[in-house]
C-alpha positions as CSV (number, residue, x, y, z in Angstrom):
1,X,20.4,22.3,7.1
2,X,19.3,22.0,10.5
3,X,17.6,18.7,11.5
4,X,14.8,19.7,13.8
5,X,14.4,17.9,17.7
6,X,10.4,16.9,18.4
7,X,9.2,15.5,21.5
8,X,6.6,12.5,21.6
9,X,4.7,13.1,23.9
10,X,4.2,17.3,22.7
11,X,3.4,15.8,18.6
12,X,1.0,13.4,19.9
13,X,-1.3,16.9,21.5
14,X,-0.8,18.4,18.2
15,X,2.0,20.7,19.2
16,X,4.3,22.0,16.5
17,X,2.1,20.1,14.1
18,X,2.9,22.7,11.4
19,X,6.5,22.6,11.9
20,X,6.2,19.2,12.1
21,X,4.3,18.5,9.1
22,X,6.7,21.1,6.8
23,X,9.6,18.5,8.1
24,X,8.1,15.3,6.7
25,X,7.7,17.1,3.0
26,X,10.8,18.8,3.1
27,X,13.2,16.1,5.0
28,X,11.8,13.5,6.3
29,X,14.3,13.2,9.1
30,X,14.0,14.3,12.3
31,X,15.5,13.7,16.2
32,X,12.9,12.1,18.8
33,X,12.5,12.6,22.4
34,X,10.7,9.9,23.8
35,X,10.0,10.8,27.6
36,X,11.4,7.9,29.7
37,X,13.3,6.3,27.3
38,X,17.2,8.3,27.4
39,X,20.3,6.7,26.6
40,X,20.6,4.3,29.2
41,X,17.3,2.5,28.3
42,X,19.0,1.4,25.4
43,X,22.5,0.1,27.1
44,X,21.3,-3.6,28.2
45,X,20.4,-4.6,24.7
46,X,23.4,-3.3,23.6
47,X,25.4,-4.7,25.5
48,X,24.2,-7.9,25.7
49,X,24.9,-7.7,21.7
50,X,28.0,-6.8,21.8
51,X,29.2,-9.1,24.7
52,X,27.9,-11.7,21.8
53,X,29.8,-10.4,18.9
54,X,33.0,-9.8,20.7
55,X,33.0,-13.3,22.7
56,X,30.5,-15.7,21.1
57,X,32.3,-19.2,19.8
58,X,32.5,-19.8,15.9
59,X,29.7,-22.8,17.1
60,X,27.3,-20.1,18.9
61,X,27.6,-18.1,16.0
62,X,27.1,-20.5,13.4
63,X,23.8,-21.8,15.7
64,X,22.4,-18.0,15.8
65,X,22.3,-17.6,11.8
66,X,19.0,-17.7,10.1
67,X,18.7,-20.6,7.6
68,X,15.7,-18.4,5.6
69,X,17.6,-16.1,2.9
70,X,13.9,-14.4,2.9
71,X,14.4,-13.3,6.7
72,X,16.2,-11.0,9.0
73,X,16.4,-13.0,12.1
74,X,19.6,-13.7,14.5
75,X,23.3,-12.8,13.8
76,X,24.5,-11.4,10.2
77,X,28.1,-11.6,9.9
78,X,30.6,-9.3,9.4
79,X,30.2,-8.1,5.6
80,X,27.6,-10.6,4.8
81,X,25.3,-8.0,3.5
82,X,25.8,-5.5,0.6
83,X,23.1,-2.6,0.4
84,X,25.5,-1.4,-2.5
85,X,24.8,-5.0,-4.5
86,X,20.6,-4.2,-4.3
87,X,20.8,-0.2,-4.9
88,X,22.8,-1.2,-8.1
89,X,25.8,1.0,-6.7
90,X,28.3,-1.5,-7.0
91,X,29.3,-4.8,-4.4
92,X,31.3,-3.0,-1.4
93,X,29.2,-5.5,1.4
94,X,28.3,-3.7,4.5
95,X,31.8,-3.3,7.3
96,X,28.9,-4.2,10.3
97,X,27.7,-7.2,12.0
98,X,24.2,-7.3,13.2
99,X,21.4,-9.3,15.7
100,X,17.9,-9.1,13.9
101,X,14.4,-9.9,15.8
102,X,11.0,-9.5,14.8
103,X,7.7,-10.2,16.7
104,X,7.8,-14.0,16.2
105,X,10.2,-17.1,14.8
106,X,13.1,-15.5,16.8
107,X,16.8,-17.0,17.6
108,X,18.3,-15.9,21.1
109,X,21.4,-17.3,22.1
110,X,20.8,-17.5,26.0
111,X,17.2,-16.9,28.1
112,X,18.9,-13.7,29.9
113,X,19.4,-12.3,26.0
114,X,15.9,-13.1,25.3
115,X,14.5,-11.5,28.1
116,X,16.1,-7.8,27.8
117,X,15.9,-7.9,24.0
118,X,12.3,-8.8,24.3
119,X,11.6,-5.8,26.5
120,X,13.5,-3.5,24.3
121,X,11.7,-4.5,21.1
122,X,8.1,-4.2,22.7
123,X,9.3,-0.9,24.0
124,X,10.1,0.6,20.9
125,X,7.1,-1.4,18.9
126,X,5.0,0.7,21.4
127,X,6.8,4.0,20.9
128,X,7.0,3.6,16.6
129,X,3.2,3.1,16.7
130,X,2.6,6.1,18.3
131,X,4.8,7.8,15.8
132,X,3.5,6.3,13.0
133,X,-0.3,7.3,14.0
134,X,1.7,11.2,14.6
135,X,2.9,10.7,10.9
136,X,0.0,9.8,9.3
137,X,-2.7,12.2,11.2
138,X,0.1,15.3,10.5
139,X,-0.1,15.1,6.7
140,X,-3.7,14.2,6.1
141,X,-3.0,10.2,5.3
142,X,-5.4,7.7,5.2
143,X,-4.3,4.1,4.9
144,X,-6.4,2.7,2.2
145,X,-5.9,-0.5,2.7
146,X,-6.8,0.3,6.9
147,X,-4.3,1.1,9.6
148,X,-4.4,-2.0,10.8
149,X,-2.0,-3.5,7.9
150,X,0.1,-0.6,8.3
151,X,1.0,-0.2,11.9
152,X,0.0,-3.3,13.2
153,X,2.4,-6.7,11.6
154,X,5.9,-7.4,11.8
155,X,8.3,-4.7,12.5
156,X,12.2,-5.7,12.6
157,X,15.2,-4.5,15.1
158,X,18.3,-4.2,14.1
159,X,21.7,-4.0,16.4
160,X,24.5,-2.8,14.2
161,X,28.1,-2.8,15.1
162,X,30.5,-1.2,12.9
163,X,34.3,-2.3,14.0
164,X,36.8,0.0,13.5
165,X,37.8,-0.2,10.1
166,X,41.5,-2.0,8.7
167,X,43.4,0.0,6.3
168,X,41.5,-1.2,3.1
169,X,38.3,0.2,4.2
170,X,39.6,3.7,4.7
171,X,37.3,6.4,2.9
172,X,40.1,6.8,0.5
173,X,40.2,3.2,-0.5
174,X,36.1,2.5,0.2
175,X,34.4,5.4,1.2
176,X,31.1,4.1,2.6
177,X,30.6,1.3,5.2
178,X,27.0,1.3,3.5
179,X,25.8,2.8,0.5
180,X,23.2,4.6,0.4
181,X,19.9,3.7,0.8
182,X,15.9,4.7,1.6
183,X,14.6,2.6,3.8
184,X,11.9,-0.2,2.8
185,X,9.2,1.2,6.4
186,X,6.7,3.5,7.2
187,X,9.3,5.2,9.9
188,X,12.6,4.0,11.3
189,X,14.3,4.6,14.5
190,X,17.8,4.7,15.4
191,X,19.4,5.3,18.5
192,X,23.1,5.7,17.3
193,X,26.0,5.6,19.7
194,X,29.1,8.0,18.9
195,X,32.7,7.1,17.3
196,X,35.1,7.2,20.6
197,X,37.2,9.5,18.2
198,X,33.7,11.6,17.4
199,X,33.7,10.8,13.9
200,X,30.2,11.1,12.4
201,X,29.3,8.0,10.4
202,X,25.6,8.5,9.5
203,X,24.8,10.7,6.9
204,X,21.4,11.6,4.6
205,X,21.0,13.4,1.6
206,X,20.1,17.0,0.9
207,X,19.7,19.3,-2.9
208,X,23.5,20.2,-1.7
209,X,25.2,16.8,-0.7
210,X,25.5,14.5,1.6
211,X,25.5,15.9,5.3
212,X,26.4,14.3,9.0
213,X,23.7,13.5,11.2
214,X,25.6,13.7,14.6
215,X,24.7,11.7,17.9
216,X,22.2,13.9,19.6
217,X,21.7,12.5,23.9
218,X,18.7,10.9,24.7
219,X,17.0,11.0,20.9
220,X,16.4,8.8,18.4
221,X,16.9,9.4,14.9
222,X,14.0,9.2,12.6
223,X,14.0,8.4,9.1
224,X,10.7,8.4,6.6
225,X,10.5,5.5,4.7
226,X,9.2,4.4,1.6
227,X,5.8,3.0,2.7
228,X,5.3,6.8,4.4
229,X,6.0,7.8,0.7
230,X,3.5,5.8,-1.0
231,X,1.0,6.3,1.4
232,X,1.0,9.9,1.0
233,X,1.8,10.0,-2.6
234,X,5.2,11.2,-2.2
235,X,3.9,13.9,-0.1
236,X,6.2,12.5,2.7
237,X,9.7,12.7,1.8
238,X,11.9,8.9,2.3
239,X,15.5,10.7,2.5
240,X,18.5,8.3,1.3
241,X,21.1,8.2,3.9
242,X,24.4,6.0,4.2
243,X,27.0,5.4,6.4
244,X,30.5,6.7,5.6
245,X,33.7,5.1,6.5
246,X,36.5,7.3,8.6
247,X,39.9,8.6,6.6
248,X,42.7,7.1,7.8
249,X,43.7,9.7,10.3
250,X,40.6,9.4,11.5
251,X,40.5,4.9,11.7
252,X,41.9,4.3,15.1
253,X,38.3,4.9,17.3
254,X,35.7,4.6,14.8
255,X,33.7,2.3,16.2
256,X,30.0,2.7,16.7
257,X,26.8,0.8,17.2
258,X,23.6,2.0,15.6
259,X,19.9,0.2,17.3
260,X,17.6,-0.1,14.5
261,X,14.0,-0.4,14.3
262,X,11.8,-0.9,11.3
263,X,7.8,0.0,11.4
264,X,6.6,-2.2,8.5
265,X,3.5,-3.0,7.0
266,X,1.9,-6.2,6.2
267,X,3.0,-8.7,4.1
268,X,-0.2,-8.1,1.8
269,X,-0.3,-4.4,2.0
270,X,-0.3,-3.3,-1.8
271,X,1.0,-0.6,-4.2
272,X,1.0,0.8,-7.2
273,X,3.8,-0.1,-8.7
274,X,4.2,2.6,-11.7
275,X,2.7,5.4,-8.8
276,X,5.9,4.0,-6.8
277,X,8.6,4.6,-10.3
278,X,7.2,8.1,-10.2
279,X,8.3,8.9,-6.6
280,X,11.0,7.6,-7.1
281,X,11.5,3.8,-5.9
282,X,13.4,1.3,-7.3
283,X,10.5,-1.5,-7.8
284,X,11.3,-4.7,-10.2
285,X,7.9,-6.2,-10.1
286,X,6.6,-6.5,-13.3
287,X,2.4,-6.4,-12.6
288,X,0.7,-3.0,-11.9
289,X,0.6,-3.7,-8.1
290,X,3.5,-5.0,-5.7
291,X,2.9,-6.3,-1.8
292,X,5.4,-5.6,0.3
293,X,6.2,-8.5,0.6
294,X,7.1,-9.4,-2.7
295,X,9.0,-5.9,-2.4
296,X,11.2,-6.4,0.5
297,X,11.6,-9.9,-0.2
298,X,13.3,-9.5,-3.4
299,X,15.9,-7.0,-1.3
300,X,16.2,-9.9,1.3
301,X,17.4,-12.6,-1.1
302,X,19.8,-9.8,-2.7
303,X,21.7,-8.1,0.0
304,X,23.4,-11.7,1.1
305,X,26.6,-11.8,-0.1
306,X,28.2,-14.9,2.1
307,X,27.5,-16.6,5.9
């Protein structure tokens, strides 16, 4: 199935609105140009990252961990998180590392990394709203509970960095470095970097399998998520996707980075809970209504499997 390529600045004047409204129902992912933000916009936060993961001290580490289980904020270890252990698909953890900010109670390691990684959140804050707003107009959705709760709170970014994998994490020994998931947003953005050996890592779900979703230059990848769901009454489709781990032919060069950004509502920003079960969600809480964040709380607290 091909994986259609919109442009930001042509959705927001209502061009290919049909095409792009028949790709939210059907898919709910899609590739992104955002004018003036290529590939090379997202390289200083990257790097900055990365020159922390591969060279920070087990003390500048250990300082840069966030002390609230109920919180993504600072530097996850490696396989401290299982998305398997909260989509009940077993306890493989997750072979990445990660840095985490949000709009507020942040943890930078240096004032240099708190200066580009601001800029790049605000950056894609900007662009995810405009998205969002795109999403929402395109499929006839009105936020019940007002816009404001929905586009306007505290959205989380995400660096990943998935090492190559050692020999027990080979697909035929684990096949997934993260099991699949839907993601708890309105939309998600991900500007993915490619495996030096071109192995494709990121995969979603289709009526025939699983298939790749490939590094496309100067796009973002953008996933649907559950909130888009809800709000539209399942109209919007919030695709599960994973992350597969390389054979063993295929280990040496499978690195990759993947820059994540969440677009999440408020914390009070209620749901039907049963409405939810009947799209398809996995919801635990046991009134008629959820808030998000009793929702993504519970999924916080869960996915920790050491640090």
């Amino acid at each position: 199935m091909t994986i259609p390529t919109f442009s930001l600045t042509e959705l927001r004047k209502g061009i290919d609105r049909e095409l792009f409204c028949n790709c939210l129902e059907s898919q709910g992912v899609f590739y992104l140009k955002i004018e003036d933000f290529i590939d090379a916009q997202h390289e200083p936060a990257r790097a900055t990252a990365l020159d922390f993961f591969e060279h920070a001290s087990e003390t500048q580490r250990a300082a840069l961990l966030s002390r609230n289980p109920k919180s993504r904020r600072g530097f996850s270890m490696l396989e401290s998180e299982s998305t398997a252990q909260i989509t009940n698909n077993g306890l493989a953890s997750d072979y990445s590392m990660s840095y985490s900010m949000g709009v507020s109670k942040n943890i930078f390691p240096t004032q240099e990394f708190e200066q580009t990684w601001t800029a790049y959140f605000h950056h894609l804050y900007l662009a995810a709203q405009d998205l969002a707003e795109v999403v929402l107009d395109a499929c006839g959705v009105k936020a019940e509970s007002g816009r404001k709760t929905v586009l306007d709170y505290d959205p989380l970014l995400r660096l990943r960095y998935y090492p190559e994998v050692p020999q027990d994490r080979v697909a035929e020994v684990e096949p997934l470095r993260m099991a699949s998931h839907y993601d708890l947003s309105l939309i998600t953005l991900i500007h993915q970097t490619p495996c030096p050996n071109r192995f494709t890592s990121l995969q979603y779900e289709t009526e025939g399998g699983f298939v790749d979703l490939p590094v496309v230059s100067d796009t973002m990848l953008v996933f649907c998520g559950a909130v888009a769901s809800i709000l539209s009454h399942g109209r919007i489709k919030a695709p599960q996707h994973r992350v597969a781990a390389p054979d063993r032919n295929q280990r040496i060069g499978s690195s990759r980075t993947s820059s994540v950004f969440f677009l999440r509502p408020s914390d009070d920003f209620s749901f039907s809970v049963q409405e939810a079960r009947k799209i398809g969600f996995d919801v635990s809480h046991p009134s008629e209504t959820s808030t998000f964040k009793e929702w993504i709380e519970g999924n916080y607290v869960n996915i920790k499997t050491q640090e």
